[in-house]
C-alpha positions as CSV (number, residue, x, y, z in Angstrom):
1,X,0.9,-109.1,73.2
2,X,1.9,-112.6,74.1
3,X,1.0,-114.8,76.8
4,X,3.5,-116.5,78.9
5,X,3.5,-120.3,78.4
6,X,3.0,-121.3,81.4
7,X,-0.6,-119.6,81.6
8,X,-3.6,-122.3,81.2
9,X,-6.6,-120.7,79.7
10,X,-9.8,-121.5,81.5
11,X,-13.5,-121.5,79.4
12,X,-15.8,-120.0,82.0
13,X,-19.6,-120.3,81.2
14,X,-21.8,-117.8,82.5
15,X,-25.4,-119.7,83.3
16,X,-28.0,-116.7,81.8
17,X,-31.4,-117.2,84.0
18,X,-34.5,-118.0,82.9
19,X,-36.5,-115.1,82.1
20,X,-39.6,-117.2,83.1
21,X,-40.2,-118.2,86.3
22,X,-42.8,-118.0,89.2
23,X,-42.9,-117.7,93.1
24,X,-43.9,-121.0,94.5
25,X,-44.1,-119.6,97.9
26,X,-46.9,-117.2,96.6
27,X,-49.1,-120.2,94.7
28,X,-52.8,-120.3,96.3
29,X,-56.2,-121.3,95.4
30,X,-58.3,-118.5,94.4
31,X,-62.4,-118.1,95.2
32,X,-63.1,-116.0,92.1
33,X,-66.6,-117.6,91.2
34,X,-68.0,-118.6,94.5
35,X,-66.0,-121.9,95.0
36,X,-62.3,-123.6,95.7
37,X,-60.8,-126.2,93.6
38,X,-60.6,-124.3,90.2
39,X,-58.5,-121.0,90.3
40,X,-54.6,-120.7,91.4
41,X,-52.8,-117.5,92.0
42,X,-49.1,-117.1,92.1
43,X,-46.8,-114.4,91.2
44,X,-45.0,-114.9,87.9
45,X,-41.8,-113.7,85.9
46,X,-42.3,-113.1,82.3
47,X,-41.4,-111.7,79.1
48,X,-43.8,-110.3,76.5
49,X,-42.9,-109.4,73.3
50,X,-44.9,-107.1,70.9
51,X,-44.0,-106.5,66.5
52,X,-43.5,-103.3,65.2
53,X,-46.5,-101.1,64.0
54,X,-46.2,-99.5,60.8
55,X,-47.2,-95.4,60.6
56,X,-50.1,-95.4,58.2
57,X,-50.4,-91.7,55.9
58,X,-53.4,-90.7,55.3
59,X,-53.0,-88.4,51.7
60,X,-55.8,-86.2,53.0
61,X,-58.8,-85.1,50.2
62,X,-58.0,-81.8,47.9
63,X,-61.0,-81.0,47.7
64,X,-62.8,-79.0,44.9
65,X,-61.9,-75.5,44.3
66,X,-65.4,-73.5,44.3
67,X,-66.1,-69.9,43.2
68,X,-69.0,-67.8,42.8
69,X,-68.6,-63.8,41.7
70,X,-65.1,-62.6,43.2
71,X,-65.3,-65.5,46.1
72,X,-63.1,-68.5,45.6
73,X,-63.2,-71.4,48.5
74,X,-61.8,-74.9,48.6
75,X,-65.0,-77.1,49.8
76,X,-64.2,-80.8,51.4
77,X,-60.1,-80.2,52.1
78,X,-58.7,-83.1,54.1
79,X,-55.0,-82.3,55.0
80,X,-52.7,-85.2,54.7
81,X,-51.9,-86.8,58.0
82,X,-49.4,-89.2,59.3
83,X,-50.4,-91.4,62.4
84,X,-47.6,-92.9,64.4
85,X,-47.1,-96.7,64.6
86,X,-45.1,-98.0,67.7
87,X,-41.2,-100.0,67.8
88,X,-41.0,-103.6,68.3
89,X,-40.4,-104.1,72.4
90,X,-40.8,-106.3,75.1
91,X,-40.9,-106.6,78.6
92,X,-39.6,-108.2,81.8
93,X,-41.8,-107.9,84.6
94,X,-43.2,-109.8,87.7
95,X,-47.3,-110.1,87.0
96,X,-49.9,-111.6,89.4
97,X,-51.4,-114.6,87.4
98,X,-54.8,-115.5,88.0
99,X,-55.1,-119.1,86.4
100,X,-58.3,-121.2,85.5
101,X,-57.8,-124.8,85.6
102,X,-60.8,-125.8,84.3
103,X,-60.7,-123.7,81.0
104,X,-56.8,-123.8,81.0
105,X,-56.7,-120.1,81.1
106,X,-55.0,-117.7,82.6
107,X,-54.7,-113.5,83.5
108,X,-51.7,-111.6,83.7
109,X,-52.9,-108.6,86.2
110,X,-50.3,-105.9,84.9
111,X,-50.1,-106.7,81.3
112,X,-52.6,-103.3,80.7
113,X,-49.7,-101.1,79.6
114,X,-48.5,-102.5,76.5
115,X,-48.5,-101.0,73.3
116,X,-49.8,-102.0,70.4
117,X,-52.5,-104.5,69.6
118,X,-51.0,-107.3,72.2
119,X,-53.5,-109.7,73.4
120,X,-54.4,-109.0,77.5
121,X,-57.2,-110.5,79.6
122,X,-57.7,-113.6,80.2
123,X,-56.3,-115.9,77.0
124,X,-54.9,-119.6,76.5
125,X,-51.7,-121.5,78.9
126,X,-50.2,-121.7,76.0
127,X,-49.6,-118.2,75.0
128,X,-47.7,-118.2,78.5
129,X,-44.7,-120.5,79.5
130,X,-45.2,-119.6,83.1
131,X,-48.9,-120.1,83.0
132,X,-48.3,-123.4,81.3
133,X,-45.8,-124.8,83.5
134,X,-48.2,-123.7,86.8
135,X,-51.3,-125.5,85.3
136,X,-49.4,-128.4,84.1
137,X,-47.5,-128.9,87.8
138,X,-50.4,-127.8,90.4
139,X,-53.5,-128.0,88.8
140,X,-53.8,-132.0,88.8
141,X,-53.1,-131.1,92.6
142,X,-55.0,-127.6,93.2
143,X,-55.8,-129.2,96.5
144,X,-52.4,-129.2,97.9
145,X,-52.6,-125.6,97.8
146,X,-53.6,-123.0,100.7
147,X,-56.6,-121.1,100.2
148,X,-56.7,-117.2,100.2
């Protein structure tokens, strides 16, 4: 098939969003240890990605074969076993972020049902591009912020 000459062909880019972004109409300061001035909560976009994890086989234990008169009996028999791992995955979710100013910290309420050995809790702003960008913008100014 050939195009007429006279068509002009036009390069149209299509912007992908950010997968990481947070609310700034839900940023707050949080009382979480008896006082203002230290914690910020907002409600965050993120991604988390977590490796692969290998099956591990388990060759189980034949055991010894033991008899006595016309009795025979296998004595410590461990069958062989195969424990699955879990695929490589990630997800794109929304997570309410709790974040510590002072310790540069920061907990991702929702990140519970991952698989795997994936770090949750509260962990480092760095481990978060969302969490870093929130404690780098707002917590020199925490006190700009509404309470509740």
């Amino acid at each position: 098939m050939s195009w007429p000459a006279t068509a002009l062909a036009e390069v149209v880019v299509v912007p992908v969003p950010s997968p990481y972004s947070y609310d700034s109409a839900t940023l707050r300061q949080l009382n979480l240890q008896g006082g203002w001035g230290r914690y910020i909560g907002f409600i965050g976009h993120s991604v988390i990605e977590w490796p692969a994890v290998a099956a591990q086989f388990n060759a189980g234990n034949p055991g010894t074969v033991r008899c006595h008169e016309n009795r025979c009996w296998r004595d410590g028999y461990i069958a062989p076993s195969l424990s699955g791992g879990t695929p490589a995955g990630s997800l794109r979710h929304y997570f309410n972020y709790q974040l510590d100013c002072r310790d540069q910290t920061f907990d991702r309420i929702g990140d519970v049902r991952l698989p795997g050995n994936y770090q949750r809790g509260w962990q480092p702003v760095l481990n978060d591009p969302v969490a870093l960008a929130v404690a780098r913008d707002w917590c020199p100014r925490i006190s700009e912020l509404s309470k509740g």
